[in-house]
VEXSEVO-609271 format. One record per atom (N, C-alpha, C, CB): residue in one letter; x, y, z. Coordinates in pm, whole numbers, padded with zeros to 5 digits, always signed. Glycine has a CB too. Example, Ala and Ser with C-alpha at 12.3 -4.5 7.8 and 13.67 -1.06 7.14 Angstrom:
% residues 2
A+01319-00569+00780/A+01230-00450+00780/A+01320-00330+00780/A+01131-00447+00905/S+01285-00225+00708/S+01367-00106+00714/S+01290+00003+00787/S+01408-00060+00572/
END
This chain:
% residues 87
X-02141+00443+01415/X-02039+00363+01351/X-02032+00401+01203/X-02069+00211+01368/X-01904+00387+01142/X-01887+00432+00995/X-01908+00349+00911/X-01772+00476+00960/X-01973+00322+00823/X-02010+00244+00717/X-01930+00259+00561/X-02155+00275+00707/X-01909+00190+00497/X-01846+00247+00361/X-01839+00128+00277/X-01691+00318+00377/X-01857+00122+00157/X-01917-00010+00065/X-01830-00081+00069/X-01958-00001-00081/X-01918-00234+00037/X-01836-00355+00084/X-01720-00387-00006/X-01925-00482+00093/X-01732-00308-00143/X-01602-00255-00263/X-01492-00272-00160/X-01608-00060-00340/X-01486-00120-00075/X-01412-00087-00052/X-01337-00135+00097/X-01445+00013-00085/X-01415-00202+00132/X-01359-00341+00221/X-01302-00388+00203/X-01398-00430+00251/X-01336-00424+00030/X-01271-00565+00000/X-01144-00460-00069/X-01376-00706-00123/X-01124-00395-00094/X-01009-00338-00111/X-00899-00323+00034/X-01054-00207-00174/X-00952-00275+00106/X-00899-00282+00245/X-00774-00445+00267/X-01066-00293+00358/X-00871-00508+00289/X-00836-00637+00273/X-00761-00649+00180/X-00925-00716+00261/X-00743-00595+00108/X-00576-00641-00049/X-00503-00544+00001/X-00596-00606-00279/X-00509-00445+00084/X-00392-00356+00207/X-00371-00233+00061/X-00173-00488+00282/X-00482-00188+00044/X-00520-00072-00063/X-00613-00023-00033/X-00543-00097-00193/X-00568+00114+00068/X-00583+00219+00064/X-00667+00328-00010/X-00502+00225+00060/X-00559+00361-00091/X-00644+00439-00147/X-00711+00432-00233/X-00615+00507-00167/X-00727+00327-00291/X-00809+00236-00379/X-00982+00239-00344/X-00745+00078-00355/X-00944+00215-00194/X-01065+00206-00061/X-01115+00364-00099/X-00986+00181+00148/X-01008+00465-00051/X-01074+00588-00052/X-01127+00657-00153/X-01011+00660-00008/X-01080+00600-00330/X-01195+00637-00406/X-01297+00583-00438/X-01175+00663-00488/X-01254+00429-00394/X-01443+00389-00386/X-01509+00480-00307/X-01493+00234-00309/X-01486+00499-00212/X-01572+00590-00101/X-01643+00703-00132/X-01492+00642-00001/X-01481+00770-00183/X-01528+00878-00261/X-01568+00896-00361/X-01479+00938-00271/X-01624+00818-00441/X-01715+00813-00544/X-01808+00772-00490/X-01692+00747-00651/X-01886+00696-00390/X-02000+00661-00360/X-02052+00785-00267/X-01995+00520-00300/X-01974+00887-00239/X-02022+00977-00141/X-02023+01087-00172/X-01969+00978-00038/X-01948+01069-00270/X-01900+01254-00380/X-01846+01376-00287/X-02081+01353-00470/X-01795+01338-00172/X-01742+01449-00087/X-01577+01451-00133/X-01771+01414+00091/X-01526+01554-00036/X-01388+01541-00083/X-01274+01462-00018/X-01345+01660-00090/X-01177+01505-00066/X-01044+01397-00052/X-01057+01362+00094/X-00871+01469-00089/X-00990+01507+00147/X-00935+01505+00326/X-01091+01430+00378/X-00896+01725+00426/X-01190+01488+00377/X-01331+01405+00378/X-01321+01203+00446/X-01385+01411+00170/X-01298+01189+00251/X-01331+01065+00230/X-01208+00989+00336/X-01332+01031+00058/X-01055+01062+00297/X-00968+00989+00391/X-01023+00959+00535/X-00844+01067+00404/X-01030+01083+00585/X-01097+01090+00738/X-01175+00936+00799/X-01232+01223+00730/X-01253+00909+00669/X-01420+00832+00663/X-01340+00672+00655/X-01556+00884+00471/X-01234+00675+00581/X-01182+00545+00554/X-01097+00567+00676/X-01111+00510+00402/X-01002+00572+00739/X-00923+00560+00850/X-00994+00562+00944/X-00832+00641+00865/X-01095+00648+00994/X-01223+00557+01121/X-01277+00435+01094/X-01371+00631+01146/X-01315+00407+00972/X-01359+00303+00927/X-01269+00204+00987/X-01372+00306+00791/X-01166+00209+00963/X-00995+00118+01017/X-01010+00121+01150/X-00818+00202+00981/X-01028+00225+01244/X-01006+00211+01368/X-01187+00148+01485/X-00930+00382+01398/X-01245+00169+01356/X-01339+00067+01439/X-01384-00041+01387/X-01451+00118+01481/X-01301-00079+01371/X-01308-00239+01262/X-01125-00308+01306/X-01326-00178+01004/X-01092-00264+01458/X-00927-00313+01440/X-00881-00440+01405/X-00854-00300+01558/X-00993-00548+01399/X-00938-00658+01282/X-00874-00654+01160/X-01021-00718+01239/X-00966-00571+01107/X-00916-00498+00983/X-00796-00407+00968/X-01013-00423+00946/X-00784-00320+01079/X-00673-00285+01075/X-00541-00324+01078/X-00680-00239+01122/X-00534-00464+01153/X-00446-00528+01170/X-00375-00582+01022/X-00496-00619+01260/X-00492-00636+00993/X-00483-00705+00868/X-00398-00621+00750/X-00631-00735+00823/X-00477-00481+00803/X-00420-00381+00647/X-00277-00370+00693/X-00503-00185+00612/X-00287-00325+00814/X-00103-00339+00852/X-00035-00448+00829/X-00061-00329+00997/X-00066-00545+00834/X+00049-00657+00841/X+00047-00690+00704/X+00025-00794+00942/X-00056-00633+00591/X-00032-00649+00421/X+00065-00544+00416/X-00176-00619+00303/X+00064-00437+00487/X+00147-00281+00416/X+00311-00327+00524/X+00026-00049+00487/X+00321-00394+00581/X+00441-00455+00633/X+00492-00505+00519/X+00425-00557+00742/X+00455-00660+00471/X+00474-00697+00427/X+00518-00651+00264/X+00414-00749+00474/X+00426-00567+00248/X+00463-00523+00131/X+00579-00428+00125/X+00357-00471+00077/X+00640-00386+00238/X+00720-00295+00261/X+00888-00332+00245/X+00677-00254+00390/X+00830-00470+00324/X+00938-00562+00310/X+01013-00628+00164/X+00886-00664+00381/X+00849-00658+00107/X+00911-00681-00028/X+00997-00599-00121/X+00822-00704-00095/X+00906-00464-00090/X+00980-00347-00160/X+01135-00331-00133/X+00914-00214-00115/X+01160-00332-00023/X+01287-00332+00026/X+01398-00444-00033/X+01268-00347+00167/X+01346-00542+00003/X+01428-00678-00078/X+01429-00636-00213/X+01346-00843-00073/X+01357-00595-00303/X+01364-00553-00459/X+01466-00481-00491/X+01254-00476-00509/X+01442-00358-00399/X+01579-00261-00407/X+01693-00279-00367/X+01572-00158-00354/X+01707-00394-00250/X+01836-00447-00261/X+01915-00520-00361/X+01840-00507-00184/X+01806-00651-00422/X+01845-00704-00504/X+01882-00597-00621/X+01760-00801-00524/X+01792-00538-00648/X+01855-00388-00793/X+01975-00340-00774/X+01767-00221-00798/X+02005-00295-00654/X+02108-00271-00614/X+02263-00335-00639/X+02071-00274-00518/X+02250-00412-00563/X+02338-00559-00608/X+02406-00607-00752/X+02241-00672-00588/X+02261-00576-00807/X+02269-00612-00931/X+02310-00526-01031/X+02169-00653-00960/X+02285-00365-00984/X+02383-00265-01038/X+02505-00262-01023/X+02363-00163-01008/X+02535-00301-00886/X+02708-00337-00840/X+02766-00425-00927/X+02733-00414-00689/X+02698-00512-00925/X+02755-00669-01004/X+02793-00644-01162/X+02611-00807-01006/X+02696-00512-01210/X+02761-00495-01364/X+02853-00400-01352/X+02660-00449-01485/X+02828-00273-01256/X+02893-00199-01248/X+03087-00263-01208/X+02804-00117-01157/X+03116-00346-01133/X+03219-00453-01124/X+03266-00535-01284/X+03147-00568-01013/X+03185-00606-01326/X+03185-00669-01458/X+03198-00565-01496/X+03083-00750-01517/X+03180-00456-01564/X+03207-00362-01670/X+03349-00290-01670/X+03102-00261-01665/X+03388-00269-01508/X+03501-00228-01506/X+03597-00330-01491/X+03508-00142-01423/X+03611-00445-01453/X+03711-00544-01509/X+03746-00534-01641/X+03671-00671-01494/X+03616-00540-01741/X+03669-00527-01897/X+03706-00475-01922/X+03634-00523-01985/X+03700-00330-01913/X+03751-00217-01931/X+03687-00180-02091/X+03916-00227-01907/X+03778-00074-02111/X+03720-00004-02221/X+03769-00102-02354/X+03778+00166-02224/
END
């Protein structure tokens, strides 16, 4: 079973990634593709956890999305207002 510090658990759990994988990789000093490898088994034998990180990186996905709509919108909305006034 894969082990990796309880840091980087608790990073897991805030649905951060790679946050996780440089704790790791600083506690292990190996490399990138490495440490990723070490953290994503870590995920798949722990699928509580995995769940969890998914349904934070959903969520957060979602938010992202709503942001850029609203920006959006909100570029329209001046872009509209600006051309009513005109020059």
């Amino acid at each position: 079973m894969t082990e990796i510090p309880a840091e980087a658990v608790a990073v897991l759990e805030l649905g951060n990634k790679i946050e996780a994988i440089k704790i790791v990789r600083a506690s292990t000093g190996g490399g990138l593709k490495e440490t990723k490898d070490i953290v994503e088994q870590y995920l798949k034998e722990h699928p509580e956890l995995e769940q969890r990180y998914s349904s934070i990186q959903s969520e957060n996905n979602r938010k992202s999305l709503l942001r850029f709509i609203s920006l959006l919108l909100l570029a329209l909305a001046v872009y509209y207002l600006l051309s009513i006034v005109g020059p």
